[in-house]
N, C-alpha and C positions, 0 to 999 in steps of 0.2 A: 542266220545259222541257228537261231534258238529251236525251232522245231527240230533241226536234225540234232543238235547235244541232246534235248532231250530225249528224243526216241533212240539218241547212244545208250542213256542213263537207266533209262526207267526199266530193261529188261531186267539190267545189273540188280539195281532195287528191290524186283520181287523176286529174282533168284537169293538174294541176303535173305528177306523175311521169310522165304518158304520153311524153313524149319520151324519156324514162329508160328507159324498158322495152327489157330486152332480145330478139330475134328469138324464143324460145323461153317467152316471159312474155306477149307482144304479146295472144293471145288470152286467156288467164285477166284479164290486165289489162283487157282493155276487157269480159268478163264482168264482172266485180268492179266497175269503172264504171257501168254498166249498171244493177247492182244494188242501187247506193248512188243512186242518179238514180230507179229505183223508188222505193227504200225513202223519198226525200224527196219524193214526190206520196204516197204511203200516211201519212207522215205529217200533210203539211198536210192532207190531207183528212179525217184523225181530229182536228187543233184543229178544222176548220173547224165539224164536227159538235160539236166541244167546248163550243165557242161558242154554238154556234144554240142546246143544252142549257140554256146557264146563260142565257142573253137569254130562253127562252123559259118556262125555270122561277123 
């Protein structure tokens, strides 16, 4: 379950710091946001298939 907490975690993470960002960061920051917002729908959609797997076998 560690990959899925973290891809709970890490969008939280840089939604805190986005105010923090400096003028020069702003854009890599909200890529990296972004990314991390990705990678937690790619996640849950891989338990979700996890799931239907073990329910279905």
């Amino acid at each position: 379950m560690c990959p899925q907490a973290w891809a709970m975690l890490d969008p939280g993470w840089w939604a805190q710091l986005k105010p923090h960002f400096s003028e020069g960061f702003r854009d890599q920051g909200a890529k990296a946001q972004q990314q991390a917002h990705d990678q937690l729908i790619a996640e849950a959609k891989a338990l979700a298939r996890k799931l239907d797997e073990i329910r279905s076998g």
